[in-house]
One Martini backbone bead per residue (centre of mass of N, CA, C, O) as a GRO file, in nm:
protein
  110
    1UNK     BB    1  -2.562   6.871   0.464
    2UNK     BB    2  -2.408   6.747   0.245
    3UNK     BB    3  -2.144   6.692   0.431
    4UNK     BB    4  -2.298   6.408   0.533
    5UNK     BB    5  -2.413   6.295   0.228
    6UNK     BB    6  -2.090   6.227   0.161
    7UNK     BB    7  -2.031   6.054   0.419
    8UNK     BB    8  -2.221   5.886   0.370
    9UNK     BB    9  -2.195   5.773   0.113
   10UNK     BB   10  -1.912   5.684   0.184
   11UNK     BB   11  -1.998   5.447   0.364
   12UNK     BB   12  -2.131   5.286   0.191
   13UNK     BB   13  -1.940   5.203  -0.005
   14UNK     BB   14  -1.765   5.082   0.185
   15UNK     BB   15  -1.953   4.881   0.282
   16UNK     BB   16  -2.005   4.759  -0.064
   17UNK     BB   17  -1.718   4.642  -0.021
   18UNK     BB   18  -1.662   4.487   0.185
   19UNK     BB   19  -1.890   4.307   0.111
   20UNK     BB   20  -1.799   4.172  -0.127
   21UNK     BB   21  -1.540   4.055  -0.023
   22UNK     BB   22  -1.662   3.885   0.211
   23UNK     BB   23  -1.820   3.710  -0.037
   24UNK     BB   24  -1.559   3.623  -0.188
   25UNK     BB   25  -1.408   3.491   0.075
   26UNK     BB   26  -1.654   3.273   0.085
   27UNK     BB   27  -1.629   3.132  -0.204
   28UNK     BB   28  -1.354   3.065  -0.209
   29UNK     BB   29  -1.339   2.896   0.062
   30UNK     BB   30  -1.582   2.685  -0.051
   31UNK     BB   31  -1.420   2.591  -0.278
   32UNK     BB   32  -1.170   2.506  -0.109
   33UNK     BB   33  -1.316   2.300   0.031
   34UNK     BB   34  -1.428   2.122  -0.218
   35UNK     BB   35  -1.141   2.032  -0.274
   36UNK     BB   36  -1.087   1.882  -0.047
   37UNK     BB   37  -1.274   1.682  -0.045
   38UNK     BB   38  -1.176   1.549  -0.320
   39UNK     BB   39  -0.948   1.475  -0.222
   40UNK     BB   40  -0.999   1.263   0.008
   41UNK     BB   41  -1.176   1.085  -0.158
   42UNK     BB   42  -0.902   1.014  -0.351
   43UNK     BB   43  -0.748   0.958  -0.082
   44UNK     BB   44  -0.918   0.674   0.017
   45UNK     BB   45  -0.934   0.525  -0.273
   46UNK     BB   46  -0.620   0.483  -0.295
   47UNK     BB   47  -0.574   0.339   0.021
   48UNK     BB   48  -0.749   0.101  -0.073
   49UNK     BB   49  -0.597  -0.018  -0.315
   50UNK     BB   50  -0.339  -0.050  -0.160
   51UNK     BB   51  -0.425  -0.230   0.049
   52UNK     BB   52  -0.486  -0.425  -0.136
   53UNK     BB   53  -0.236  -0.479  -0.295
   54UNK     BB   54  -0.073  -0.547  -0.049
   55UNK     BB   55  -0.223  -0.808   0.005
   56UNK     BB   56  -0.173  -0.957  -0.256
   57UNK     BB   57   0.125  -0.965  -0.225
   58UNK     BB   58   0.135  -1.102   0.091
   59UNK     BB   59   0.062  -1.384  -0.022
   60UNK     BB   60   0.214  -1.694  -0.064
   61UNK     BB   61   0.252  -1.736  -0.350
   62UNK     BB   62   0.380  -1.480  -0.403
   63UNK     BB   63   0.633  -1.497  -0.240
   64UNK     BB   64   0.715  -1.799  -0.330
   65UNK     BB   65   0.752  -1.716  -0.606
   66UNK     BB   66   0.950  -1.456  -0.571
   67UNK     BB   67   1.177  -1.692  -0.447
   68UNK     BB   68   1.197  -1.830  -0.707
   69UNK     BB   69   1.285  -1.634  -0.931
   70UNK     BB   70   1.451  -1.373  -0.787
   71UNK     BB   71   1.610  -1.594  -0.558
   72UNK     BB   72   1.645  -1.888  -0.624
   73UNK     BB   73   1.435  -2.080  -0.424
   74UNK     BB   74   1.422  -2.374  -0.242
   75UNK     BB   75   1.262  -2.645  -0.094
   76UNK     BB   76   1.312  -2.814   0.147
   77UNK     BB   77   1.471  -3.147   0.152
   78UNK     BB   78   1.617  -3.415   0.136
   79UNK     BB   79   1.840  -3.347  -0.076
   80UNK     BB   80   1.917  -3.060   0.053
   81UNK     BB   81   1.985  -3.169   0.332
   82UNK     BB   82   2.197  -3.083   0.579
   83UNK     BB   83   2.362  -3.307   0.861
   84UNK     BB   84   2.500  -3.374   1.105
   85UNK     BB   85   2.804  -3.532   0.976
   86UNK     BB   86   2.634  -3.536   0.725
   87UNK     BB   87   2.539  -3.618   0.424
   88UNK     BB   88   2.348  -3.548   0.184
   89UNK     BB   89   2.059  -3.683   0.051
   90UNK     BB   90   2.005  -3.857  -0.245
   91UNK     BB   91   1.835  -3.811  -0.484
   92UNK     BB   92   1.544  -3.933  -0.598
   93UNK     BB   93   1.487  -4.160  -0.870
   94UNK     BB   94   1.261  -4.352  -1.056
   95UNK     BB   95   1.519  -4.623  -1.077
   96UNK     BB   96   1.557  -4.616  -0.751
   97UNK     BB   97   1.284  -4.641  -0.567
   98UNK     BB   98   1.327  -4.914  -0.430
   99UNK     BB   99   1.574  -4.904  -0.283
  100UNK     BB  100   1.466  -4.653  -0.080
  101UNK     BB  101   1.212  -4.819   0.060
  102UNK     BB  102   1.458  -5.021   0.173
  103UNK     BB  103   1.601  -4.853   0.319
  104UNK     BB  104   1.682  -4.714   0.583
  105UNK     BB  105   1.653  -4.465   0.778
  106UNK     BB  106   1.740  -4.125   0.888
  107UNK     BB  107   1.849  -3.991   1.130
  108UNK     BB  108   1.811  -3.697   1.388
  109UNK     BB  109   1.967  -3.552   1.586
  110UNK     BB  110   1.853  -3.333   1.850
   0.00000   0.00000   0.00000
């Protein structure tokens, strides 16, 4: 009888090791889910930002800004335009502004 009771304490404690093990790795894997959620949580508000940030940066006066300032583009004006055939018609100065007014206008071949 004795061996049989060393038998069965021997299935307990190897039961009573398994149950923490397995208490153990359910534990460990809830606080693991828990970091999970955490992080997702904080990449969904980081993805909101850019999303945010994207559009800002994509506004038309951002984009205008950054071709004048940056690529020293500007605005196509009848000053700086050159016409098939013609010369670029000169820059009106405010000393000028009569004698343009009444100057014919230049047409463009379409």
């Amino acid at each position: 009888m004795t061996k049989f009771n060393v038998l069965l304490l021997l299935a307990v404690i190897a039961s009573a090791l398994l149950m923490v093990s397995t208490a153990y790795d359910a534990r460990r894997l809830f606080t693991d889910l828990h970091r999970a959620d955490l992080e997702a949580l904080r990449l969904q508000g980081e993805q909101k930002r850019l999303e945010a940030e994207r559009q800002l940066q994509a506004t038309n006066l951002r984009v205008e800004r950054t071709a004048r300032e940056k690529l020293r583009m500007v605005s196509a004006t009848p000053a700086v335009t050159m016409y098939e055939g013609r010369a670029a018609v000169a820059p009106v100065l405010p000393t000028a502004a009569a004698a343009v007014t009444t100057a014919p206008a230049l047409r463009v071949k379409p």
